[in-house]
N, C-alpha and C positions, 0 to 999 in steps of 0.2 A: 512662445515655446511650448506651453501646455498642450495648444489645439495639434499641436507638429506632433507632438510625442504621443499622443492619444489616436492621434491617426496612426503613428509607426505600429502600435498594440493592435490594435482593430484591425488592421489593414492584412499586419502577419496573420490573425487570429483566422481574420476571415478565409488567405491562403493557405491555413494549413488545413481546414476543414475542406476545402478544393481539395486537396492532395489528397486527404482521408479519401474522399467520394471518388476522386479518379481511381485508387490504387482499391478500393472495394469493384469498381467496375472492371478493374481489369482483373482481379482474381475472378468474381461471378462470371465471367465472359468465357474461362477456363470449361475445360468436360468434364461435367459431373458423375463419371464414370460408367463402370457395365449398372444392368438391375440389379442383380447382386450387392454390391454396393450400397445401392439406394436403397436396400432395404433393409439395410443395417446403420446407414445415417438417417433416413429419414426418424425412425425412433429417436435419435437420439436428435435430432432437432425440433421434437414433439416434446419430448421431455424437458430439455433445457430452457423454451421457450416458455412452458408449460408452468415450470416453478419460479422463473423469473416473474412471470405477469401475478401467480399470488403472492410470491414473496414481497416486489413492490407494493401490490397493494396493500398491504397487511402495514408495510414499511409506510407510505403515505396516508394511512389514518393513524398512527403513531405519532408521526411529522407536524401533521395540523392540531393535534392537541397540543405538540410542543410549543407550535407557534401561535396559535391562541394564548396561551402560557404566556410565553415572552410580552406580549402584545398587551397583555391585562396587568403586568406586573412595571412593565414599561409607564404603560399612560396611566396608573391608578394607583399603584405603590411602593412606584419611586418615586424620592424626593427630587426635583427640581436644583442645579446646580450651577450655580454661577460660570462653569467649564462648559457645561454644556456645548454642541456646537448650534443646538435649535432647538427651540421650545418643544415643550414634553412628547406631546401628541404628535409633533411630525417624527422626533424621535422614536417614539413605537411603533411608526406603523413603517418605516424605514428598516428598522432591523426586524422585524416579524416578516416583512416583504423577501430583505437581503437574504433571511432564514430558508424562506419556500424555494428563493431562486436558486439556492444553494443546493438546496435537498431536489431539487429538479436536473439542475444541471447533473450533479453527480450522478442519479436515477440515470440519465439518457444517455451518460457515458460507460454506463457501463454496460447495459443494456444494449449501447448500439457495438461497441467489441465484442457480446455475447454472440449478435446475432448474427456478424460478418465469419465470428471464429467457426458455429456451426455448419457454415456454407462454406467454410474453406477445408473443413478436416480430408470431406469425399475428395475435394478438388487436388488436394495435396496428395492422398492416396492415389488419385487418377492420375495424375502427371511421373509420379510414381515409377509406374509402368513404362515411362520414356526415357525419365532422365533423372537423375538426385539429384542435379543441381538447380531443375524448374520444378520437382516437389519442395527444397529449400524455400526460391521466393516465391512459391505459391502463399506456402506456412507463414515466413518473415514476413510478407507482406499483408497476408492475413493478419496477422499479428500488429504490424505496423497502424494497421484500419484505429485499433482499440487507443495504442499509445497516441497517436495526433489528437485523434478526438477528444482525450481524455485533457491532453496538455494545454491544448486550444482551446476548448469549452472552459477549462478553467482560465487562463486568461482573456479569455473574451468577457467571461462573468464578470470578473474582479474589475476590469478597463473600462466594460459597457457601462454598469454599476457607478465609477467613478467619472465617467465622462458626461451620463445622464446629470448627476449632483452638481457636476461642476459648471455645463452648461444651464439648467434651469434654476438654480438658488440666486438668490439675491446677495450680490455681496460674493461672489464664490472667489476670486483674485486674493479676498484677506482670509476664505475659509480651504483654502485647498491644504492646509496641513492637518483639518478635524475631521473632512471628508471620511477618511481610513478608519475613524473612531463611528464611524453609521451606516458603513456596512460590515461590521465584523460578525454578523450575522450570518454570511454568507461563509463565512470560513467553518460557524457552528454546522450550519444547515450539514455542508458536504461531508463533517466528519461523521453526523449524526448517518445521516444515510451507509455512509462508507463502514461504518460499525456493524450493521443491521447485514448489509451485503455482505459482510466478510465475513460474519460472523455465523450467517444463515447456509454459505455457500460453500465454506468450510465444513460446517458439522453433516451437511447432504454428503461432498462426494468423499468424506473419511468415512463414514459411516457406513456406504456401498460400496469403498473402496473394501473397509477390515470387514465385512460379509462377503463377499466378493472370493478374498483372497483365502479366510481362514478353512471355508467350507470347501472352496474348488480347487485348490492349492495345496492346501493339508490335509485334510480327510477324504476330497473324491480324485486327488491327485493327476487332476488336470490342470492346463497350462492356462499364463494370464491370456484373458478375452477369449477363452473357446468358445464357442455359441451355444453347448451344453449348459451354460455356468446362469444360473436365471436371474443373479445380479448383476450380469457384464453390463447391458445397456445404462443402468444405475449408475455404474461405476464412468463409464464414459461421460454421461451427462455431467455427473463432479465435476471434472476434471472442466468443464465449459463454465458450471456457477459458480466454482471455486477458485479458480486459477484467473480464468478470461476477469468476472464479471469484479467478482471478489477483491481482486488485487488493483484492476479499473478503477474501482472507489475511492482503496486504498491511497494509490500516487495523485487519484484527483485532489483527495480533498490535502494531502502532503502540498501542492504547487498552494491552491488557492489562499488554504490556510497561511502557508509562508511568504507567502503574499504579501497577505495582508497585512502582519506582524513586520514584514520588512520595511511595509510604505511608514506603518506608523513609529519606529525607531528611525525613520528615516525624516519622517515628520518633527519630531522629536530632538532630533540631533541640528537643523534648520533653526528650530527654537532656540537652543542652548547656542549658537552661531550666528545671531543676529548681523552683525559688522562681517562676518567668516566669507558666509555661503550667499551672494547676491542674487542664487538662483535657486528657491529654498522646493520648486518643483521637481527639478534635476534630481534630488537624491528621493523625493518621495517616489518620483515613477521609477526611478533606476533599477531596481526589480522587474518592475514588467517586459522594461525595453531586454533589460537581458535575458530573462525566459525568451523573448519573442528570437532573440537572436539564437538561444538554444535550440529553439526548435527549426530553426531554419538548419542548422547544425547534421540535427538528427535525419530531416528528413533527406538530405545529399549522405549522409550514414547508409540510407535504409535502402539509397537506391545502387550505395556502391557494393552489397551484399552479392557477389557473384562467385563459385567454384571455379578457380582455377583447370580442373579437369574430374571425370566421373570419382577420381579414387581419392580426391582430397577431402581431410576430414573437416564433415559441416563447420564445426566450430571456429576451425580457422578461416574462413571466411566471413564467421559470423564477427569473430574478432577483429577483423580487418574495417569490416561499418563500423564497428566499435568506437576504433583508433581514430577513422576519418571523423566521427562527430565528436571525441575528446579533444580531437586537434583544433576542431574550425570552432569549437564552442571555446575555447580557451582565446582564441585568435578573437571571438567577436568581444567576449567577456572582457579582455584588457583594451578593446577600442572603448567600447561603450563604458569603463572608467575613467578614461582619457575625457572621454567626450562630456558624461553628464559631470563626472565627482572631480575636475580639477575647478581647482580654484586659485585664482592667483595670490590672495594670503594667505593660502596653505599651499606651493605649489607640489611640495609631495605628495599630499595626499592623495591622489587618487593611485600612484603607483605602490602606495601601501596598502589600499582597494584593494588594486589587481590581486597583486599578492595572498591578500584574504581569498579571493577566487578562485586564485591557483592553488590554494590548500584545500578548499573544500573539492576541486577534480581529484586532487592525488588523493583526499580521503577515499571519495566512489570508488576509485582504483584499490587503494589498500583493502576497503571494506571487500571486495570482487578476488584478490586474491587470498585472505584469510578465508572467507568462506569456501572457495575453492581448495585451500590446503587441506581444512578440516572435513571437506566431503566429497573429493574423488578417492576411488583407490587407488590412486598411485601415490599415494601419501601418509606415511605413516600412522594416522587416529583410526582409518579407516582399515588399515590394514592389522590395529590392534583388535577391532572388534570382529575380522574375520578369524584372526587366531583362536578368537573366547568362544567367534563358532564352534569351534574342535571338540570343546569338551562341554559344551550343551548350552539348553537354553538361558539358563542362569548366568551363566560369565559372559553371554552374549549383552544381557542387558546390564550387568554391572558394567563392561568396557561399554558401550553406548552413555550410558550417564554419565560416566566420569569424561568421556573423549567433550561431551556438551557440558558438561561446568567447566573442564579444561578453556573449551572454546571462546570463554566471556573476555580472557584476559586480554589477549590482542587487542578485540576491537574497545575494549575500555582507555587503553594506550592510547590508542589511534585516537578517538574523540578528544581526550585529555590533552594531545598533543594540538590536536585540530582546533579544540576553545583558548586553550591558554597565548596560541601563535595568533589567532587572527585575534583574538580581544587584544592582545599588546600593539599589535600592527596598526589598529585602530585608535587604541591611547595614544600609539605616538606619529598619530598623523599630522597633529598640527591644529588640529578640532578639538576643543572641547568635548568631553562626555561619548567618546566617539569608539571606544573600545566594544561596546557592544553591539554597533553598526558594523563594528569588523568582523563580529561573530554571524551578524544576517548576512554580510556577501558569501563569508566562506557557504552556508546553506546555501544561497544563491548558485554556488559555482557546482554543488554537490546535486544540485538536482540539474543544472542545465541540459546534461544528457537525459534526462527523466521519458522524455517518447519512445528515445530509441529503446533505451533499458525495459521497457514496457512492452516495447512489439518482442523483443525477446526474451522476456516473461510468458509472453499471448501464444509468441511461437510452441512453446513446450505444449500445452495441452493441443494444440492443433497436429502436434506431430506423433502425440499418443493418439489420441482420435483417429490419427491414418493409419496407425497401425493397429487398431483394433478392427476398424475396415476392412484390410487388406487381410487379415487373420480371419474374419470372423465373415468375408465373404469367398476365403479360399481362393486367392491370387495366388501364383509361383512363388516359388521358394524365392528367387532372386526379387522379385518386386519386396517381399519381404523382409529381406539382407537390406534394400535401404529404407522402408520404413524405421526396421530396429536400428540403423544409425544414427537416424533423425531423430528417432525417442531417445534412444543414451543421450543426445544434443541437448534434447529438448529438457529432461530430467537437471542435464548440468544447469543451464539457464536460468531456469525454477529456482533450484539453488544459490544460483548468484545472487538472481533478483531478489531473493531473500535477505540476504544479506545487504543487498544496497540498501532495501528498503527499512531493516533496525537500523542504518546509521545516519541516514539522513532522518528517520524519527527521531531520534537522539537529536540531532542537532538542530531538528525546527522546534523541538520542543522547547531547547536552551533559550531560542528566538523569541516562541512564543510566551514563556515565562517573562522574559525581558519583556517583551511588549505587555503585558500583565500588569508590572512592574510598576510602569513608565503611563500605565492609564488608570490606575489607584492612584500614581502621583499627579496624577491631573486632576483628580478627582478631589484630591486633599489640596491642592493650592501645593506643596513645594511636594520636592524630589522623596520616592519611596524606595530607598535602596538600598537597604537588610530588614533581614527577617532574624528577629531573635529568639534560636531555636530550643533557647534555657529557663525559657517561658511552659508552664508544663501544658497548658491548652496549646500554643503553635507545635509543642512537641507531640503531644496526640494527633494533632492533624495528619503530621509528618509520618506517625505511626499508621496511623488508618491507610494513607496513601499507597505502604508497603504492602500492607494488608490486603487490599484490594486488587491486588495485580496475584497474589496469590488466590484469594477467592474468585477471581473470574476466572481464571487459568482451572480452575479445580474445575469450577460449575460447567466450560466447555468443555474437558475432557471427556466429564462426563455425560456429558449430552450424548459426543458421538459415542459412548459407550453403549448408552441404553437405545439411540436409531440403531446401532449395529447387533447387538441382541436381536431386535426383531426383524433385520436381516437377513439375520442366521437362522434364526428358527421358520424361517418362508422357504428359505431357498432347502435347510434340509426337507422339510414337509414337502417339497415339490420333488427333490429326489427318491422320497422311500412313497410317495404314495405315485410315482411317473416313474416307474423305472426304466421303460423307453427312451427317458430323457438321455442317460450314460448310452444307451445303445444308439441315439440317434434317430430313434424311430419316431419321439414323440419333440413339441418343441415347447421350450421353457414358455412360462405365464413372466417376461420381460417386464409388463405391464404393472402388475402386482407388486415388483420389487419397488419400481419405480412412483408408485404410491406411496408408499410404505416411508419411505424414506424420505420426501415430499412432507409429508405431515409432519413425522417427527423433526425435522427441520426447522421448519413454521414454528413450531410449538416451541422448542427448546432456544430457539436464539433471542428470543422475549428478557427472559429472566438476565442471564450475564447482562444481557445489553442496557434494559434500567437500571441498573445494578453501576455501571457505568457515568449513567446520564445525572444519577439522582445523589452518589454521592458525597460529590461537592457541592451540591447546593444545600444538602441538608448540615453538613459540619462548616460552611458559611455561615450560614442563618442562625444555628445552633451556637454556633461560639459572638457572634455578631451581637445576637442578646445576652450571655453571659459577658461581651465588653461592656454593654452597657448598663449593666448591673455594675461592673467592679471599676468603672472609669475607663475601660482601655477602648477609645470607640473604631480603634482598627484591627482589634484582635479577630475579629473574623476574615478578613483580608490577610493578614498575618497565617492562620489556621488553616486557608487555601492556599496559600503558596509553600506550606510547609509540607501539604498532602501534595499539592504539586510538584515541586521540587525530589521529593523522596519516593513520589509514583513514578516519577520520571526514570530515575535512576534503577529503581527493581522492574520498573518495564525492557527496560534496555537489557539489563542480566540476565532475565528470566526473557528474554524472548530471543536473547540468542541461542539462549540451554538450547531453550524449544527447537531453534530452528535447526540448529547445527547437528543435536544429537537425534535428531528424525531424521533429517539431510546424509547423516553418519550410519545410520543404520542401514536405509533403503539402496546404499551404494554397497556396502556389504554384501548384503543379500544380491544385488548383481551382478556381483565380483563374484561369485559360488554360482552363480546358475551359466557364467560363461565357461563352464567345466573345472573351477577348480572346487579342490578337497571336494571331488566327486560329483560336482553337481547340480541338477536338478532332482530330487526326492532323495539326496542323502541325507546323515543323522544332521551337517554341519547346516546344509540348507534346512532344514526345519526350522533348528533354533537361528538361524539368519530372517525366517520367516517370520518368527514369534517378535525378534527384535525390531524389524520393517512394519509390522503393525502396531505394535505398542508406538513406534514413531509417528505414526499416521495422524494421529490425531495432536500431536507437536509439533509436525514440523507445516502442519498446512490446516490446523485449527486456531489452536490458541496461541503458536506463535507470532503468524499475518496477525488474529484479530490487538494484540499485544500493540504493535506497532501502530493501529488504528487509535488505543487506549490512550497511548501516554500521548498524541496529536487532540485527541476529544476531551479529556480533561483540560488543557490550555487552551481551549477553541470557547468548551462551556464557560469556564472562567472568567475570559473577556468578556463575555456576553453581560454575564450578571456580575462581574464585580462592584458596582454601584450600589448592587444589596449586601453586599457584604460591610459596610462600613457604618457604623450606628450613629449617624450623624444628621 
């Protein structure tokens, strides 16, 4: 059954990367438009290509110190443990391995949706010109390239990875439940990378985006993308390291991670079910097999993306791939619990599975229409913050905060609802210990559409891309009329994806603490299952955990604040010493900005990001030896799950603020520039403008890198939890 199941993973893995590569050949195959065109994308595929090759690399000499790290502290100063699944030295160079392949894969996935999204913006602008409905899956399928790659590379990693262990070990038939416990490396690896990406890619295109907008916008009172503007190409490039590359890393290292926290509570639960489960591989693979069925899901989604006619609006079409991969992913989800998780002494159980599954879709669903309440204008939050436009800047950005602390409530509910129904659904399955296995499917079932949701994430920035094109190489008004369709689409998308992406963080993080849990408790010989928070060192840790979601959320803000300063002072210096520039006569130094931005990029995603990496392992190690000083020798294990646990929770709060009341503002401000309360250059759009870039940097900086946070804390965690225990 193992060799069957591993083939079914591999087998999808390998097809979906076919589908990537056909559906990148048939958008490249598309016309890359007039010269005009190309010579306003080609920058901007010098540039985006340009910051990805040093940001990776910057990113992968970070990586290898990490993984030397791991590897020296693995084979030299960890103790040795009777749980173990293999002696010391294979164990270190196993997870130091799983680490690189990690932080590779997630590198090449995002990197290869960078480089398909810059070749499809032109393609989408040029189809443009014939039809909306073949600039749609020009974009969506552009887009599509990023999400398979991204879904596939991660299962194929986590499958390959376990199918090597399980074919070459000695003995693998008794070790296929500790397998999951030696490569959790590979779940570190991707989030590490996915951090550094998101975190780099974010503070580039907010930073040229709030230079971009304040100077050409507000003070020289030209329109977004004019070709006067000396930070438009800047700003375009963002929108490719930030959105495409950025959010690529994000959902990769979301699948692998949960992954692999699934196999091992699913390992886990096999244990606890000796006499139960007669097939104790079934529930460890049952994750993979059901992403692989997901993504089969998405990609009949991606292909059923078609307009009805010229005048239907994109989204409903885009909603309709939507539905078809909710539908057939639910349809495979409840076979493949049928098939791997019944079991005849429990014969319920697997239809309480399902069920788990079916809760975590209608989560993505719930999550997709709160974030939508909260940030179209045709919805009352947003339509509070256009009112506060009226009477100036100030009540524009009061109604934006409070509309984003308003917005945490729902999806708090939702999860609430979402942990409490699938953890019971799995207690009373008929399984031992099985409550928290019903928390991994609902994740399971909340990420299965994860490709599709990805190419329409991808989509948004390809379809601003085409309309900065089409703008900024002076196409007709009407090719125009549908670019800026496609961008309102694309803007709404952005948004959602946001939004799926806090709640499935939320809820692989629940996952991943549980699998934490449950590998501390392997580590001690019996079950580790409270943390007692009335301990005043576990309640510091808990404390630090809160702490830190607010210190990196400050230290990004400010990042893009100080790239965007010297933004600002390039592109005015370019205005008052070129004044041909406003006339037309002379043309903007594109180049300059696009340095500028570039650097302080590099420079400033360093800091949050150690910031991140380093500190749970120091309030480990640190409370680790203060247990064994006072006797307690798992008070450091205890002190990470208290900073996990409590980072968890201010990550989710604080990254919906983020995400919702940026998301809330910049609909605003487009609500006012489609002519009401006067405008584009009235008093109402000004301060609509002040409150779209103070979001900038929330809703597509520290909110995305947030949701990277509270996943790479319980990724680092696994990793070194064996140091954490003074034993």
């Amino acid at each position: 059954m193992t060799s069957m199941l591993l083939s079914i993973v591999l087998g999808v893995s390998a097809a979906s990367l076919f589908v990537a590569w056909r559906l990148a050949r048939w958008v490249l195959n598309k016309d890359d438009g007039t010269v005009a065109m190309r010579l306003v994308s080609d920058p901007i595929r010098e540039g985006a290509e340009g910051f990805l090759r040093t940001q990776y690399g910057t990113i992968a000499k970070l990586a290898a110190l990490v993984a030397i790290g791991i590897f020296l502290l693995y084979a030299f100063l960890r103790k040795a443990s009777p749980s173990d699944p293999v002696e010391t030295m294979t164990l270190a160079i196993l997870t130091a391995a799983s680490f690189v392949l990690g932080a590779l894969c997630s590198g090449v996935s995002g990197y290869t949706g960078m480089w398909v999204s810059v070749r499809a913006n032109i393609r989408a602008a040029s189809a443009a010109r014939r039809s909306g409905n073949e600039a749609i899956q020009v974009a969506l399928r552009g887009g599509a390239v990023s999400g398979l790659m991204v879904v596939a590379l991660s299962l194929l990693g986590v499958g390959g990875l376990y199918a090597m262990l399980y074919g070459f070990m000695p003995n693998s038939g008794t070790m296929i439940g500790k397998i999951p416990l030696m490569i959790i490396g590979y779940g570190f690896g991707a989030s590490f990378v996915a951090l550094f990406a998101q975190l780099g890619g974010g503070i580039y295109t907010k930073a040229a985006d709030v230079g971009a907008d304040l100077v050409g916008k507000v003070e020289a009172g030209i329109p977004e993308d004019d070709p006067r503007n000396p930070a438009v190409i800047a700003d375009l490039v963002g929108d490719n390291v930030g959105d495409c590359a950025g959010r690529g890393a994000d959902l990769f290292e979301s699948t692998a991670a949960e992954n692999i926290g699934a196999m091992i509570l699913g390992a886990t639960l096999a244990v606890k079910n000796p006499t139960m489960i007669a097939a104790p591989i079934a529930f460890i693979l049952f994750p993979l097999v059901a992403r692989a069925f997901g993504i089969i899901a998405s990609i009949i989604g991606i292909y059923m993306v078609k307009a009805k006619n010229e005048d239907e609006d994109p989204m409903k079409s885009l909603n309709r791939g939507f539905a078809w991969s909710a539908i057939l992913a639910l349809v495979g989800f409840v076979l493949t619990t049928r098939w791997l998780l019944y079991t005849p002494q429990a014969p319920q159980a697997w239809w309480h599975f399902a069920a788990c599954g079916v809760i975590g879709i209608l989560t993505s669903w719930a999550f997709v229409w709160i974030t939508q309440y909260y940030t179209e204008y045709r919805f009352r939050p947003v339509q509070m913050i256009v009112e506060g436009s009226k009477t100036g800047h100030a009540t524009n950005i009061i109604a934006g905060v409070s509309v984003g602390l308003e917005s945490t409530a729902l999806p708090v509910l939702v999860i609430s609802f979402a942990i409490i129904a699938a953890y019971n659904l799995g207690r009373t399955s008929g399984l031992a210990g099985a409550g928290l296995f019903g928390t991994a499917v609902a994740t399971m079932g909340m990420l299965s559409t994860a490709a599709f949701i990805l190419a329409m994430d991808t989509f948004g920035p390809i379809a601003d891309n085409a309309g900065g094109i089409v703008e900024m190489s002076g196409q007709p008004p009407e090719v125009r009329a549908k670019t800026d369709r496609l961008d309102a689409v694309g803007n709404t998308t952005k948004a959602l994806t946001k939004g799926y992406a806090v709640g499935s963080a939320a809820l692989a993080a629940f996952l991943l603490f549980s699998a934490y849990m449950d590998e501390v408790g392997a580590y001690l010989g019996h079950p580790f299952e409270a943390v007692n928070i009335a301990i005043p060192e576990v309640f510091v840790g808990g404390l630090l955990g809160a702490m830190l979601v607010f210190l990196f959320s400050a230290w990004t803000i400010q990042a893009v604040g100080k790239a965007a300063q010297a933004v600002i002072n390039e592109v005015r210096r370019q205005f008052r010493e070129h004044p041909g520039i406003m006339e037309g006569t002379d043309k903007p130094n594109y180049g300059l900005c696009v340095s500028i931005v570039t650097e302080s990029a590099l420079k400033e995603m360093v800091r949050p990001g150690l910031l991140v990496v380093s500190l749970p392992i120091v309030v480990g190690l640190v409370f680790r030896q203060i247990g064994s000083w006072t006797g307690n020798p798992i008070l450091g294990a205890e002190a990470v799950a208290a900073l996990l646990m409590i980072g968890t929770i201010a990550g989710v709060l604080m990254g919906s603020f983020l995400n919702n009341s940026g998301g809330s503002w910049d609909n605003a401000k487009k609500f006012i520039e489609m002519g009401n309360l006067g405008g584009k250059g009235s008093e109402a759009h000004k301060a609509a403008v002040t409150g779209d870039t103070v979001g900038d940097p929330f809703k597509d900086t520290a909110g995305p890198s947030l949701h990277v946070l509270v996943k790479l804390l319980a990724t680092v965690t696994l990793v070194l939890a064996p140091f954490f225990l003074a034993m």
